[in-house]
N, C-alpha and C positions, 0 to 999 in steps of 0.2 A: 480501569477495568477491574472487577472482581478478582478475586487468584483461584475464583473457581471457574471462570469463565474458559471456552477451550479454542485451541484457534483456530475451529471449524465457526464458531463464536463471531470471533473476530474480525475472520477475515468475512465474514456475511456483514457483519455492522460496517467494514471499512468501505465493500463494494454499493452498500446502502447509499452510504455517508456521501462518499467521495469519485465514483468512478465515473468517467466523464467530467473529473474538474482539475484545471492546471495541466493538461495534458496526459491525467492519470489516464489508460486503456484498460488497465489490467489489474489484477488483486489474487495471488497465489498462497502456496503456504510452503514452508520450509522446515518440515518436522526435525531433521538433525539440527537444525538448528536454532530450535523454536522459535521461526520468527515469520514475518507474514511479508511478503513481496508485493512491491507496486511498482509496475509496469506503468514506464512514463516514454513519453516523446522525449526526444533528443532536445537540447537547448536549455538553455539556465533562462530562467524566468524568476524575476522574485517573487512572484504569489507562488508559484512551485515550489520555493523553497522554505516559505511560510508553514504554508498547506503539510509539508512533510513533515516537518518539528512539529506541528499539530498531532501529527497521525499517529508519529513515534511517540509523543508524549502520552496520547489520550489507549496505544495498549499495551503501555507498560503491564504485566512486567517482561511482556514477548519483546523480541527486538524489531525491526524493521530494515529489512533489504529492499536498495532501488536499483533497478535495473532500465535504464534509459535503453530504447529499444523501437525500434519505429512502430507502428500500426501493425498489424498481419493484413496480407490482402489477396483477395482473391482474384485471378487472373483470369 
């Protein structure tokens, strides 16, 4: 990632990238924390845990929080 890049940036590129893969739902942002959240289904999958060291690597220099979390559903 550029260091001028912003995590409005990011998290647009990550939700692009990734959302709907490995169980990602989700793609947030965590300003106190500079870091971008992804919203996964519950369950250890090894492509999901691929997919993440991916994710985490590619926007350095933000951090990544994962939050395992079911679906939201409407009732």
């Amino acid at each position: 990632m550029s260091d001028k890049s912003t995590l409005e940036d990011v998290q647009s590129l990550v939700s692009q990238k990734y959302l709907g893969k490995a169980g990602i739902h989700g793609v947030g942002i965590r300003r106190s924390k500079s870091a971008i959240t992804v919203y996964v289904d519950p369950g250890d999958r090894p492509s999901q845990k691929e997919l993440l060291d991916l994710i985490e690597e590619e926007i350095k220099p933000f951090s990544l929080m994962v939050v395992e979390e079911g679906r939201a559903s409407i009732p």
